[in-house]
N, C-alpha and C positions, 0 to 999 in steps of 0.2 A: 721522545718515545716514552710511552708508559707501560709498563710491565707490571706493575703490582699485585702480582697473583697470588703472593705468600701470604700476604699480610692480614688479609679480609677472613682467614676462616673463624673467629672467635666469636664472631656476633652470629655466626651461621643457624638458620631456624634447624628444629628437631629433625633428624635425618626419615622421618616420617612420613612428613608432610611436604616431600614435593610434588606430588601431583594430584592433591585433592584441596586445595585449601580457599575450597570457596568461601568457606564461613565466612575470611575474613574480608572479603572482595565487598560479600552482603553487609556489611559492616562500616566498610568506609565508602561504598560510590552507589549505594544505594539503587540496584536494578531494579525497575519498577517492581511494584508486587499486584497483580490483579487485585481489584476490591473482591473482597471476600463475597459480597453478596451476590456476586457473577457480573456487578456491570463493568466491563473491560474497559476503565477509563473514565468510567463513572463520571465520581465526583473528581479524577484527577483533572479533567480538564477545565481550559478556564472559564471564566465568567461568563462568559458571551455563551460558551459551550452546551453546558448542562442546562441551558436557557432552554434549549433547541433541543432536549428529550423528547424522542418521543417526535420530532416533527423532521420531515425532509425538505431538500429544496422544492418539490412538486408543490408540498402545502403552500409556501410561500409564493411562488409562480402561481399557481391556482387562483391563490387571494390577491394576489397583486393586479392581477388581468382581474377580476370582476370587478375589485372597487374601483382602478381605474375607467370599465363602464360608465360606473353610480357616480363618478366623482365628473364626471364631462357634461350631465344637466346640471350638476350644482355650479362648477364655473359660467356655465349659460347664463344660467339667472343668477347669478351672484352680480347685486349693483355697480362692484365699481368694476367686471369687466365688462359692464355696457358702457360705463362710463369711460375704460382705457382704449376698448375696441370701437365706441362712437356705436353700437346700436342697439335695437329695441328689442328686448323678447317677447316672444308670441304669451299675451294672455289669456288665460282662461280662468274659470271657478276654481279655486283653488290653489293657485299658479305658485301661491306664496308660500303654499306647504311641501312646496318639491323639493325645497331645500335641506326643511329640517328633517324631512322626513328620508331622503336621503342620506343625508350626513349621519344620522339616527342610525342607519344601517352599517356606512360606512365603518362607523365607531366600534358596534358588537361584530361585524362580522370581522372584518379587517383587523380589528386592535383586539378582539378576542386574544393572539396569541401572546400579545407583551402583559395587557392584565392577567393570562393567568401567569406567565412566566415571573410577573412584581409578587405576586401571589405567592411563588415558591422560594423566591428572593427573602422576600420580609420573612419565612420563616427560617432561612438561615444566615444571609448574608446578602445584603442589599447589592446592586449594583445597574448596569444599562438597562435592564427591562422597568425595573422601578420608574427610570428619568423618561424612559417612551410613556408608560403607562401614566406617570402622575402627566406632561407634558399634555399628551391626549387626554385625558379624564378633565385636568382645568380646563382644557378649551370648550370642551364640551358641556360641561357645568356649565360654565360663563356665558355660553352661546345658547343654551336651554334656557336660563334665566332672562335673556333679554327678549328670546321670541315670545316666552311669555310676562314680558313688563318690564323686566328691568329696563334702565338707562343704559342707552351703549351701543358701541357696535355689535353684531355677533363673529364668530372665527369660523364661519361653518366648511368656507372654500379652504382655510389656512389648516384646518384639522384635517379633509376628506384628501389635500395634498400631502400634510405632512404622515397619513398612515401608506397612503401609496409609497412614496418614497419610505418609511422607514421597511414597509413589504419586501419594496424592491430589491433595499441596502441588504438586509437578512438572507435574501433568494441568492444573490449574486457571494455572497460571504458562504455561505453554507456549500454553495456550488464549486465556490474556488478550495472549501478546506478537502469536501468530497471527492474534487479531479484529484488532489496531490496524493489524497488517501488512500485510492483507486489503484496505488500499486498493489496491493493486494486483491482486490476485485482481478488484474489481469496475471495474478499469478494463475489463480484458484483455476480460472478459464486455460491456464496450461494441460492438466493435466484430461486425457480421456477417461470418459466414467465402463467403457468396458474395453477387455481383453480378449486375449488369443487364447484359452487353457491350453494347457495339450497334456491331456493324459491316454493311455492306453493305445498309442500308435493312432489317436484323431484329433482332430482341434474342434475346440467349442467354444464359442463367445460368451464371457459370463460378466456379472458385474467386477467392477474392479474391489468391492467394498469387500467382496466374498473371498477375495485372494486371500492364503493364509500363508503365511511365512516356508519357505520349501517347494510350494507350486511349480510348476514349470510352464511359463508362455512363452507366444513367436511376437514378434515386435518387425513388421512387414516394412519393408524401404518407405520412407517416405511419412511412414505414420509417427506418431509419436510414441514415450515412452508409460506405459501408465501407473509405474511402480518403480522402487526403489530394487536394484536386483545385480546380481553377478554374470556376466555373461557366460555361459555354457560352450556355445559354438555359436562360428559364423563370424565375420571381419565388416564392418562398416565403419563411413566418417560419420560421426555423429554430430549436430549442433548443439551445444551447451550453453548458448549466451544468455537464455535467462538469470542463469547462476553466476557465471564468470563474466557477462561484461563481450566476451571474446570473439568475434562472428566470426574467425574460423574454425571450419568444425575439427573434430579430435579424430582419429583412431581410435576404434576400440573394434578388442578383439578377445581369444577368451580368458579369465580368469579376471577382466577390468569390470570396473564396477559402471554400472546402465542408472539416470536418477530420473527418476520420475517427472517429466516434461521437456524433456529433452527430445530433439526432433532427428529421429532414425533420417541417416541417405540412402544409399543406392544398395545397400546387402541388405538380408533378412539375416534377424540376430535372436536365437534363444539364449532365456534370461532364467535365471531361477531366483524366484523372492526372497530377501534381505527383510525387508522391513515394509511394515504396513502400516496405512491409518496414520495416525498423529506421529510415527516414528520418522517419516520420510523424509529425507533433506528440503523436502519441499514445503512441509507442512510447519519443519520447525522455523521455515526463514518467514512461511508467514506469519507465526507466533511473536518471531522476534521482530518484525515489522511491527506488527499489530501492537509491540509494548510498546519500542519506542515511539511510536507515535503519538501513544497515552501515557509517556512517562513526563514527570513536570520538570524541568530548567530551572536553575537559578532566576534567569531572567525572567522566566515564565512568573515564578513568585513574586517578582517586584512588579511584574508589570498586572498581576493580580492585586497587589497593595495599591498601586497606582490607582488603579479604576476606583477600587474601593472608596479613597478618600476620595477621589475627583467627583464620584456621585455624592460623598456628604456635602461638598465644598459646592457643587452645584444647587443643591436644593439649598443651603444656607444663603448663597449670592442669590439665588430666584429670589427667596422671602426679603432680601433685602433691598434686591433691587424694586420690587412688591412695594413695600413701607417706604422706601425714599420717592420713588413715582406719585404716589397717592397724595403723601404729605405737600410733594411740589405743586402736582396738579390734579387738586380733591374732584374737580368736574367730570375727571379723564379716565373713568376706569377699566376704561378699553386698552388703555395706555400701559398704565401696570401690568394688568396681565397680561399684556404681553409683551413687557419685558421679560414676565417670572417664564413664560413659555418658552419663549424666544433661550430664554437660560437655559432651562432643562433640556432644551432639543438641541442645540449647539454642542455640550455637553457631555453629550450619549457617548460612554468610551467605549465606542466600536472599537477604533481608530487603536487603542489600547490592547481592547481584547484580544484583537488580532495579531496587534504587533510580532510576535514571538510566534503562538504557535505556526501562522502560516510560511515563517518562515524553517522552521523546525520542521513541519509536514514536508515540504520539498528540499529539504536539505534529505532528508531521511531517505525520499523517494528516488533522488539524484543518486546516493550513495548505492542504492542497492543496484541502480541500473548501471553501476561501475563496478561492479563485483565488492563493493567494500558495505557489508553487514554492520548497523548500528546495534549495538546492543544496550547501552546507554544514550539518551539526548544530554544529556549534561558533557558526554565527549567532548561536544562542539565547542563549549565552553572554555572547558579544560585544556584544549588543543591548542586552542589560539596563541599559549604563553609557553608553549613548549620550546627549551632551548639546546636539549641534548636529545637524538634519540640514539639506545644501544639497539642493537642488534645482535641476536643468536645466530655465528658463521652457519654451521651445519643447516641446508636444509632450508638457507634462507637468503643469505648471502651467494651461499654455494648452493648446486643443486642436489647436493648430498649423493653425488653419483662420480666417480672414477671418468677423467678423459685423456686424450694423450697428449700433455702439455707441448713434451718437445722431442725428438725426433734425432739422437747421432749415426752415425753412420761411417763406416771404413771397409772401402772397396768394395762399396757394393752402395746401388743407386737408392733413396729413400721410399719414395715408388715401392721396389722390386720387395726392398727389406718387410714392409709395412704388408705389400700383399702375399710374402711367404707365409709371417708370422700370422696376418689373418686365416690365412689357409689351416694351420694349424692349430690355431687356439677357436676357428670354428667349429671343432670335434671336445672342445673342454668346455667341463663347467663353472669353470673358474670365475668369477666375479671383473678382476683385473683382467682378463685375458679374453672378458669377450668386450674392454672399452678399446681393446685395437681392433675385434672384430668391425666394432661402430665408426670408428676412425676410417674404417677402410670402406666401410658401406658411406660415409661421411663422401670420402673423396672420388667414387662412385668406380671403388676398383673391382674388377672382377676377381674371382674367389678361386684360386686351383686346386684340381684332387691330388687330395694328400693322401697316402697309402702307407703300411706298416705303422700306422698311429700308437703309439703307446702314451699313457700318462703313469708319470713319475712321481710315486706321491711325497711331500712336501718339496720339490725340487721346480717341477714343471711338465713339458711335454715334448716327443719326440716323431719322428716320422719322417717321408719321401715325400718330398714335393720336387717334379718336374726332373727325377730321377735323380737327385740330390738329397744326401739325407742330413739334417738339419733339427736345433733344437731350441726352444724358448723356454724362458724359463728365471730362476732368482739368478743375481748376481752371484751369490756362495758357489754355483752350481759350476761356475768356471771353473775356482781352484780346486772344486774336488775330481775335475776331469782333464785336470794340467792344460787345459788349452791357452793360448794369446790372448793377451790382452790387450789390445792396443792402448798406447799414452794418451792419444784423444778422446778415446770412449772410458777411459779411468777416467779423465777429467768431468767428464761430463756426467760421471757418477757421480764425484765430491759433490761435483753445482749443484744436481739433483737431490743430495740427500741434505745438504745445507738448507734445501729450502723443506725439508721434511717432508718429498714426498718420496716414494717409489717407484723401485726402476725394474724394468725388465729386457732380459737380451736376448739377441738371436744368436746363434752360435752354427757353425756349422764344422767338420769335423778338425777343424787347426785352428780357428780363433774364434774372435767374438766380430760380430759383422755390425751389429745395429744396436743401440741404446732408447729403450723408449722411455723417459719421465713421464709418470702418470700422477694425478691429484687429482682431489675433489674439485667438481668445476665451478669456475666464477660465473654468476650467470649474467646474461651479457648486460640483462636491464640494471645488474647491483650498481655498475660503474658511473652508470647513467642516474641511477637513485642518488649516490653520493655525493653526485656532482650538483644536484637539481639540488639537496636538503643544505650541500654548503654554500651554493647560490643565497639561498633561503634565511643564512647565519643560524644555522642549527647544526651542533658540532653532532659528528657521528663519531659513536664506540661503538668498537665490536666486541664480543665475549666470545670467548670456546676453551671447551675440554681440550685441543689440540692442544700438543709439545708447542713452543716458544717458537720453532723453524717453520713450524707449518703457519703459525697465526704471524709470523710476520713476514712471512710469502705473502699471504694473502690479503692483508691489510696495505702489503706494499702493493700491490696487483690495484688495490682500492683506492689508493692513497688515502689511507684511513691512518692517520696521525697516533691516535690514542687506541691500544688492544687491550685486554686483560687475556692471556692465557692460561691453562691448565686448570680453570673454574670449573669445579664439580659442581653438577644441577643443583645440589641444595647449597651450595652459595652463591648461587647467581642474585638471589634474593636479598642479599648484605649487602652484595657488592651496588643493586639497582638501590639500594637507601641511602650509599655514600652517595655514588651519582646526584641522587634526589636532594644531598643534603647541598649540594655547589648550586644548580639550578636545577628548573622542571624539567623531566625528564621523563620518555617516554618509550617501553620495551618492546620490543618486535620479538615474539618467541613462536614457537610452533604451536603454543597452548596444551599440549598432553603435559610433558615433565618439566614447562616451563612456569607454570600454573602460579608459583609464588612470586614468581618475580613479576609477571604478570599484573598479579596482587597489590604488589608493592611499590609499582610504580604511575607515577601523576597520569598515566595514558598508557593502556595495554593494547596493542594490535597484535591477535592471533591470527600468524601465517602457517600454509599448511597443512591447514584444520582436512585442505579435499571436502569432504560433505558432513563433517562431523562440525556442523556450525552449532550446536549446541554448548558452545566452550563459557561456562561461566565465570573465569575468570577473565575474561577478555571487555573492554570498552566496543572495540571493535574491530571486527573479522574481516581478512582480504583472502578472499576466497582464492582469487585466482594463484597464490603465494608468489604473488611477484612483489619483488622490494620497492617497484616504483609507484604501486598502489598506497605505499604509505606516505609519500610523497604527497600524492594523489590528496590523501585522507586528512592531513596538515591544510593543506590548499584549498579544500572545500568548509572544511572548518573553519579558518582563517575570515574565509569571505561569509560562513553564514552568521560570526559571529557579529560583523563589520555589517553586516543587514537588519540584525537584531537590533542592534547599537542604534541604528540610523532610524529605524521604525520606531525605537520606542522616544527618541528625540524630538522625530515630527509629530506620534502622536502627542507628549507633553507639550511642546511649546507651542502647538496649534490650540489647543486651550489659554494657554496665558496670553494672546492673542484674541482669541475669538470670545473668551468668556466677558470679557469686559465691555467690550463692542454687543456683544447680546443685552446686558444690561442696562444698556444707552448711552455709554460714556462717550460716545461720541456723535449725541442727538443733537449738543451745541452748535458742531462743526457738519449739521448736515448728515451725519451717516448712522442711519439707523436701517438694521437687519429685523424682518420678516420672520415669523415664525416659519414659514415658507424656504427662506433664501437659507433662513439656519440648517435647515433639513436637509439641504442641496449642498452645504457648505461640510455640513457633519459627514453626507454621503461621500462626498469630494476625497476627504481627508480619509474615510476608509478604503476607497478604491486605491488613493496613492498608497496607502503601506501595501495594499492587496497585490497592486505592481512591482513597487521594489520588491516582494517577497520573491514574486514570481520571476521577476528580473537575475535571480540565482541561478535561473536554469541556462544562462546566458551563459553563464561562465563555461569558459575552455579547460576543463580540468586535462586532455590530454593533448600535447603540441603538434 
C-alpha cells in the first residue's frame, strides 16, 4: 500500500496556476495551430496531400472516365494488341494518327493535374507528383520522337494506361481520405438551420444564425435541438449519441442543459439560449476534429522523410538504370527508357503518403463516434507506451454524488426503516437526506405522508409518519436526546466511519431503529475500467483530497493497490511528474482544477468536461465521463499505432522489392515489369495500406 501523501508537497507548482496552465501544455505536446494564412491544414498535410489543392475526388473521376474513353482506340490499334488478341484493325486515311493523336490528349488532359502538381513540388519540396509527371512526360517525349523518326518503339498504349490508373489511384485515395473525414460533414448536417422563437406569448420560425444569447424557443417532440441552451420547462428523453457515443436517450427536464443536435422524444421542451455560433458544443467538437485531423504525427514526419528520399533515390536508380541499359544494349532504346519509367512509376510513394494519415483520419473519426474527443493525433503515439494511468477519485472514479452504501437495522424491517426515513427526508433539502430519498425511489418503495414535519437545523429532521413520530438525522443527535443505542448499530457506526464515510439514523422516541452508511458512489464501470487496464498490464493509481479512510475504502472497493491521499489540486501536478519519472504515465482528471497535472503528464484524458470540450490541456476528452472510455482510448491507440507501424513497413519494403525489379534486375531470369504492370503494382500497394487503414474500423473497442 502506498500512502505517500506528505512527502510530494516541496516540488508543488505556484498555488496560481491550477487551473489555467495551458501555456505550458502549448509547449510541450504541441496542439496543432491553424496555418496563419487561413488554410486549415494547409501545408500541415502530407505530401501526397497539398498535391491535391484545390482538386476533389469528382476532378479525378471525371478525368479518369474520359481518358479511359481516349485510351480504348489507342489499345485497338496499338500493334502488339493485334498481335496478343490475333486481329486486324479496321483501316482508313489516317488510321496511324489515332494513336498519337490520342495519347497527345491523354497526356494534357489527364496528366494536366500531376504536371502542375511537380510544378508546385519543385518549387518547394519534391515528391510523388514530380515521379508521375517526370514518369509521363519521358514516355511521351520518347514516344513523340519516334512517331516522328526516331528509332524505337513508341509507349503510347503504356502512357494512356499508365495516366488512367495513376487517375484512378488519386480518385480512389482522395475518396477514402474524404469518407473518414466526412465526420464532420455529418456533424454540420446535425444541427437544424431554423427555430421555434417565442416571444410575446407567439412562436415564429426564425433563422437559427439570428438567435442571440437569452432568446427563448420550443424544441417540438421529435425535432431536433438547434442551439446550445438550458431547459426552462417541460421533461423529455432526449437522444445524445452524437456526442456521447450512448443510444440511450437521457432525461432532461428543467434547469439541464439542451446541446445543439441532439434529437428531442416525445415532450416539448422550452430552451432558453446559452451559447451561439462557434461557442456551441457542437461547433467546438467540429474545430477540434477539423485540427486533429490536420495536425501532423511523429510518424507522419517520418513517413514525410520517407517519400522525400524515396523520390530522390528513385529518379537517381531511373538514370541509372537509363546509362547501364543503353551501355548493355546501345541498339535498344526502347529498352532503357523503360527501365527509367518503369522506375519512376513503381516508385510513386503513394503507398507512403498514405501510410499514416489514413490511418490517423479513421482513428480520429472512430474516436469521436465513441464519445472520446482527440485533441492531439500524436495522442496515438503517445498512448501506445503507457504504463501507469492515475486517476482523480472524485467525479471520476466515483460519481461525485452521495449513495446508501449499507443499510443496519434493530427492530425494525430494512424495508419499513428505508421508507420511513425517505418519507421524511422527502420534505428536506439536505444533500445526504435526499440519497435515501433515491435509495428508496431505487428500490421502487412507496413514499408516506409525513405530518408535523419540522427540520432541525444542524441536527436533522422530525415528524409523524403512519401516526408514529419519528426522527433522522447526525448520529450526535442521539446523545443530545438520551435515547438507546443499540450495540449493533454502534458497531456499525465505528465500520462506517472507519471507512470515512457518513452515517445517518433513524430514531424514534426510545432508540435508534436504522443506521444508513452513505458515500460517494463507485461507479459501476470504475470496477470494470480497472479490471480491463490491469488485464492490459497498466498499473492503476488513484489520487484524492479525501482523508486516508475514505481513499482507502474506495481504492479497496477497486482493488486499486497504490492511492495517494489528502493531495491538494495544486500538487497533483508533482506528484503526476514522480509517477512520469518510474514509467509513462497517463492522468484522467476533470480538466477544470485538474488542468496541470493534465499538463504534466505523458497523456491527459479530460473526464467530465459534459459539453465544455474545449479543455486545452487535455490530449484527449471522454465526454461521456465514464472510466471505461479511457480504457476504450489505450485500445484504440494501441491498434492505430500497430496500423501505422504496419503501413509504413509495407510501404518501404514494397520498394526494396519492387524498385530493383523495375530496373531489370531480373530481365536475366526472365522477369521484367511493364511500365503498365508497375502502375498496377504501385496502385496494388496503395489500396493495401488504404485497407489495412480502413481495417481499424474492424476493431471491437466495446465487449
Amino acid at each position: 500500500m502506498n500512502h505517500d501523501h506528505h512527502n510530494h508537497q516541496q516540488t508543488q507548482p505556484k498555488p496560481g496556476n491550477t487551473g489555467h496552465d495551458e501555456h505550458g501544455k502549448q509547449v510541450k505536446k504541441n496542439p496543432p495551430d491553424p496555418d496563419p494564412h487561413g488554410n486549415q491544414g494547409g501545408r500541415n498535410q502530407h505530401a501526397g496531400h497539398d498535391k491535391h489543392a484545390g482538386h476533389s475526388p469528382e476532378i479525378f473521376k471525371r478525368r479518369f472516365f474520359i481518358c479511359l474513353l481516349l485510351t480504348l482506340p489507342i489499345l485497338y490499334f496499338a500493334p502488339i494488341f493485334q498481335t496478343w488478341l490475333n486481329y486486324q484493325a479496321i483501316q482508313f486515311p489516317g488510321a496511324k494518327w489515332v494513336i498519337p493523336i490520342f495519347s497527345t490528349i491523354v497526356y494534357f488532359y489527364g496528366g494536366w493535374v500531376f504536371l502542375k502538381g511537380a510544378y508546385y513540388e519543385l518549387r518547394s519540396k519534391i515528391g510523388m507528383m514530380t515521379l508521375v509527371a517526370l514518369a509521363i512526360t519521358v514516355a511521351f517525349v520518347y514516344s513523340v520522337s519516334v512517331t516522328f523518326g526516331l528509332k524505337g518503339d513508341s509507349f503510347y498504349w503504356e502512357l494512356a494506361t499508365l495516366v488512367d490508373i495513376m487517375l484512378l489511384g488519386h480518385w480512389m485515395e482522395m475518396a477514402s481520405v474524404l469518407g473518414a473525414s466526412n465526420a464532420l460533414g455529418e456533424l454540420a448536417k446535425l444541427v437544424p438551420s431554423v427555430a421555434h422563437k417565442q416571444a410575446n406569448g407567439r412562436s415564429e420560425d426564425v433563422q437559427v444564425s439570428a438567435l442571440v444569447e437569452g432568446d427563448i424557443i420550443l424544441i417540438r417532440p421529435g425535432e431536433q435541438v438547434p442551439i446550445d441552451g438550458e431547459i426552462v420547462e417541460g421533461t423529455s428523453n432526449v437522444n445524445e449519441s452524437f456526442l456521447t457515443g450512448e443510444s440511450r436517450p437521457v432525461v432532461k427536464k428543467a434547469n439541464d442543459e439542451a446541446i445543439a443536435g441532439a434529437v428531442n422524444g416525445e415532450g416539448a421542451l422550452t430552451v432558453k439560449v446559452t451559447r451561439t455560433g462557434d461557442q456551441t458544443t457542437l461547433s467546438q467538437i467540429m474545430r477540434m476534429v477539423k485540427e486533429a485531423q490536420t495536425s501532423k504525427s511523429k510518424f507522419q514526419s517520418l513517413a514525410d522523410r520517407l517519400a522525400y528520399w524515396l523520390t530522390l533515390i528513385a529518379i537517381g536508380i531511373a538514370t541509372l538504370a537509363f546509362v547501364v541499359w543503353i551501355s548493355i544494349k546501345p541498339d535498344d532504346l526502347a529498352f532503357a527508357v523503360s527501365r527509367a519509367v518503369t522506375v519512376l512509376v513503381i516508385a510513386c510513394p503513394h503507398a507512403l503518403g498514405l501510410a499514416v494519415p489514413l490511418v490517423l483520419v479513421n482513428a480520429t473519426a472512430m474516436s469521436a463516434k465513441n464519445g472520446i474527443l482527440v485533441r492531439n493525433r500524436e495522442a496515438f503515439e503517445r498512448a501506445k507506451g503507457i504504463k501507469t494511468i492515475a486517476f482523480d477519485k472524485t467525479g471520476t472514479l466515483t460519481t461525485g454524488h452521495f449513495g446508501v452504501q449499507r443499510i443496519y437495522t434493530d427492530s425494525i424491517d430494512e424495508l419499513k426503516a428505508l421508507g420511513i426515513s425517505a418519507s421524511l427526508e422527502s420534505l428536506s433539502e439536505h444533500p445526504l437526506g435526499q440519497s435515501i430519498v433515491e435509495e428508496a425511489s431505487h428500490r421502487k418503495l412507496q413514499l408516506l405522508k409525513a405530518s408535523d414535519f419540522k427540520a432541525v437545523p444542524g441536527q436533522g429532521v422530525e415528524g409523524v409518519v403512519d401516526g408514529q413520530h419519528y426522527r433522522v438525522g447526525r448520529p450526535e443527535w442521539v446523545q443530545e436526546l438520551k435515547l438507546q443505542f443499540p450495540p449493533a448499530l454502534q458497531k456499525g457506526l465505528q465500520e462506517r466511519e472507519s471507512r470515512g464515510e457518513s452515517a445517518i439514523v433513524l430514531m424514534d422516541d426510545k432508540q435508534v431503529l436504522a443506521l444508513f452508511g452513505l458515500a460517494d458512489q463507485v461507479r459501476a464501470s470504475a470496477r470494470e475500467a480497472v479490471v480491463k487496464l490491469q488485464k492490459m498490464d497498466v498499473q492503476v493509481v488513484m489520487i484524492t483530497g479525501d482523508a486516508e479512510a475514505v481513499a482507502k475504502a474506495v481504492a479497496g472497493d477497486l482493488q486499486i493497490d497504490r492511492y495517494y491521499a489528502r493531495v491538494l489540486p495544486q500538487d497533483k501536478a508533482a506528484l503526476i511528474h514522480r509517477l512520469k519519472a518510474e514509467k509513462p504515465t497517463a492522468f484522467v482528471g476533470d480538466g477544470i482544477n485538474d488542468a496541470p497535472a493534465l499538463t504534466e503528464s505523458d497523456l491527459g484524458l479530460a473526464i467530465g468536461a459534459g459539453t465544455n470540450v474545449a479543455i486545452e490541456s487535455a490530449d484527449l476528452i471522454l465526454v461521456k465521463s465514464d472510466p471505461l472510455d479511457a480504457t476504450y482510448a489505450l485500445k484504440l491507440a494501441k491498434a492505430t499505432y500497430s496500423k501505422m507501424a504496419q503501413n509504413l513497413l509495407w510501404a518501404a519494403g514494397y520498394n526494396v522489392v519492387a524498385i530493383p525489379l523495375a530496373a531489370g534486375v531480373g530481365y536475366p531470369f526472365g522477369i521484367l515489369l511493364t511500365p503498365a504492370i508497375a502502375a498496377i503494382l504501385m496502385s496494388v500497394s496503395t489500396v493495401v495500406v488504404s485497407f489495412n487503414a480502413m481495417s481499424l474500423r474492424a476493431i471491437r473497442l466495446h465487449d
